[in-house]
Structures are given as C-alpha cells and as structure tokens.
N, C-alpha and C positions, 0 to 999 in steps of 0.2 A: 455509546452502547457497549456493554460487555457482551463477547463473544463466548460463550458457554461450551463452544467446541475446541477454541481455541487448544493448542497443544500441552497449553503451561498453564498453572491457578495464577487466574490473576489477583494479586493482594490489592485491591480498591477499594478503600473506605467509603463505608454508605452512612455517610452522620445525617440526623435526622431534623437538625435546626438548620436553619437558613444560614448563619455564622458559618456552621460547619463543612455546608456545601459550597459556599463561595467559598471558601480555604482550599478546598480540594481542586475546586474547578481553579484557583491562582496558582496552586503549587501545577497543577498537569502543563497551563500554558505557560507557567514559566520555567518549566523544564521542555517542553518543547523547543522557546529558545534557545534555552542554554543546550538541549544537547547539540540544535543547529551550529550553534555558533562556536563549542570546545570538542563538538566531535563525543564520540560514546567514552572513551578509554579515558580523556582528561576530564572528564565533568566531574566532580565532587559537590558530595551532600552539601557543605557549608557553602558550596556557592547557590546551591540552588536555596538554602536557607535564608541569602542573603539578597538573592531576585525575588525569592517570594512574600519579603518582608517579614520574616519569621525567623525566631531564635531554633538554633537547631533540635535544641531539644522537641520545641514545637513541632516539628518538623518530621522526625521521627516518630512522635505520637499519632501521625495517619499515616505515614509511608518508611518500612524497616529498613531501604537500602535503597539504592539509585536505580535496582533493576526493575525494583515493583514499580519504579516510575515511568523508567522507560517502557517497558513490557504497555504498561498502561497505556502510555501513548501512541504505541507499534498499533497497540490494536487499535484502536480508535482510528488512527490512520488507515489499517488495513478496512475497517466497516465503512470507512468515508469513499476507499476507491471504490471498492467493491458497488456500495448502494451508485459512484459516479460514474462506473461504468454499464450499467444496468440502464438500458432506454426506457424514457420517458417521450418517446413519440408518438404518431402513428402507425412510424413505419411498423413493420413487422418481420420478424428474419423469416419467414417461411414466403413470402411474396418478394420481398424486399430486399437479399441479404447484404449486397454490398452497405446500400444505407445504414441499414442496422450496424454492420460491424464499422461504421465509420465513424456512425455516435459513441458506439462504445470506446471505440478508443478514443475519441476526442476526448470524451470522458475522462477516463483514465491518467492519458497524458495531462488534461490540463491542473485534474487535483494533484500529480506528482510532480508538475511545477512548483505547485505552491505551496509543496510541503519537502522540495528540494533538497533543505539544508538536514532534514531531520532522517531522511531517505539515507543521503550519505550519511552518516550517522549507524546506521541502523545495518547498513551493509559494512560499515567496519567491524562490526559488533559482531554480524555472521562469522567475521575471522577469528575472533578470541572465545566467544561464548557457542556453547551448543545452543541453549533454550533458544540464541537469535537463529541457530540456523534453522531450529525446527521451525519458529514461527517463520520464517521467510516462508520454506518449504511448506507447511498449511495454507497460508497465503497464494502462491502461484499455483497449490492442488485446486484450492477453489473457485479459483477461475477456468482451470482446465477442467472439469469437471463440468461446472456450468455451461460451456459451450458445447462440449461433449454430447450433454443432453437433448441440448438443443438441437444439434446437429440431425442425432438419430431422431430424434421429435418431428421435426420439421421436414428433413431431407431424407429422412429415411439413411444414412451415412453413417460406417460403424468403420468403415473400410476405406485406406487410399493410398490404389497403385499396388493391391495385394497385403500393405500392411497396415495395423491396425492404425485408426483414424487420429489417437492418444501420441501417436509418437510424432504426427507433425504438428498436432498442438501444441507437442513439449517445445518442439522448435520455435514455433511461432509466437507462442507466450514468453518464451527466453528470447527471442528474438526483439519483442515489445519492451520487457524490462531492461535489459539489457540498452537500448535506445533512448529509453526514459533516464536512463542513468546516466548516460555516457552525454545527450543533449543537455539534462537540465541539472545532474548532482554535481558533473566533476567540474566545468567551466567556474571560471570567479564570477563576482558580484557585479564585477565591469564589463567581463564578456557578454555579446548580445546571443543570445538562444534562440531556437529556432521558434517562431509559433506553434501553438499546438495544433491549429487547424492544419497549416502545412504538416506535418510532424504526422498525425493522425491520417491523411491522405496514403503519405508513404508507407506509412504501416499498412493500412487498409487494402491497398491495392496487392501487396505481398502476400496476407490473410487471403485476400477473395480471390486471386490466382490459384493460392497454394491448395485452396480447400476446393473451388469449381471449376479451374481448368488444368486440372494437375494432367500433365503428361502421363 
C-alpha cells in the first residue's frame, strides 16, 4: 500500500496488465533481498537487474534509480509494522492497557524480525541520505502520535510527572526501536535472538510502568 502522507513522492509503477504487475511486485521482492543481503550503499541497479531476471534497461523502464526502490520498500515495510502493531484482539487499551500494549509490541517486534536484514539497511541509509532520515522520522511520528491519542482518548493523559506525555513516548518509542535493532538487525545469521514474545514483555513492562506508575 502507498502511503500518501509519506514525506517523499514515491515513484511506484502502477501497470495495468498482469505481466506488468508481477514485474513490479518481482523487482520490490527482489530488492528487498538484495538491499538485505548488500546493505543500502553497495546495492546496484544491475544487480537488482540481474535477481530480478530482467535486463537493465527493463528495469529502469518502471524504476529510475535504486532509491525509488528502496523508498518503495521502506514504505511497504513501515504500513506492514504499523497495520502489526495495531490489535486485533478483544482486549481494549482503555480496560486493558498493559494487554494492549503487549500485543502491540509483539507486534511490532515480531514483523521487525522478519524484515531484519532490510531494517539494517535502511538505518544505514538514515546515515548518508536525508529523504531516509525523514522517512525514519515520519515513521516513529506515527506511532507516537497514535498512542498519544489513545492515551488522552482513553486515560484522559496529556501530562507525566508535570511534562508533556510526548516526551516520554519519545523515550519509549526510541527506546522500542532501538531494541528491535540492536536484538534482531545487528547480530549475524548464526546468532540466536531473543524471541519476540520474551522481547515484547520486556518492552511492555517499561511502556506500562513508564506511562501508569510513573513516579
């Protein structure tokens, strides 16, 4: 799904034969691999030319550079956390909140396992590219936003500890990604990682101290 709010235009080909949509949907997954596997900075068009099974020139005829690819992908990735950190339970955060924020981060953590390689990637990329750091930064606003809402939604909570409720989200949202990073992007392929259910506890319990029993 294109994100419309997104910071950047994303340049995604919308072909209207069948031919033309499986081309696009092979060229995004097999740049997904490839930026997994060579990192944002080494990845080149002819290699993704050449996972996609397509001559470069082909290649260029739907996508003008390797950023519209990856951009492509960032976002797709960001709509997939976002839609997996969003409950699908009963529970409900205004009865419920610890549950609540436990799915969500299960959530959360377990799609940023399984898109690890692409993750790092994409935060090497905040280092050399602006357009990645903005999208990072759109990305972690709209999470903290969302809980934001919720918060004063539900809890009535705008405020904590005398300042506003925004800055220990900042914390605690950095604090999640940040963990997501450091657990599933930077270990090798050998190293064993933490599960997400454990992984998401730990977070959770930080989240529902910081926000309900803040000193």
């Amino acid at each position: 799904m294109i994100d419309k709010n997104s910071p950047h235009s994303l340049k995604i080909p919308q072909p209207t034969t069948p031919k033309g949509k499986a081309t696009v949907a092979r060229i995004l997954t097999a740049g997904h691999d490839l930026f997994g596997e060579t990192g944002y900075v080494a990845m080149r068009m002819s290699d993704l030319a050449e996972k996609s099974n397509l001559s470069l020139g082909a290649l260029y005829r739907y996508f003008e550079n390797k950023d519209d690819v990856f951009l492509a992908i960032i976002n797709n990735i960001h709509q997939q956390l976002y839609a997996a950190s969003r409950v699908n339970t009963d529970q409900r955060f205004s009865t419920h909140p610890y549950e609540t924020i436990q799915q969500s981060n299960l959530g959360y953590l377990t799609h940023y396992l399984n898109h690890r390689h692409v993750m790092k990637a994409f935060i090497e990329a905040t280092m050399v590219e602006k357009k990645y750091t903005d999208m990072w930064w759109y990305m972690r606003e709209s999470h903290i936003q969302r809980v934001s809402n919720a918060l004063k939604r539900d809890h009535n909570k705008t405020e904590l500890n005398g300042e506003p409720i925004r800055h220990t989200l900042e914390a605690l949202v950095s604090m999640t990604e940040q963990s997501a990073f450091v657990w599933y992007a930077v270990p090798s392929a050998t190293e064993k990682v933490i599960n997400p259910e454990q992984a998401a506890k730990i977070v959770s319990d930080i989240w529902f101290l910081s926000l309900f029993h803040a000193i």
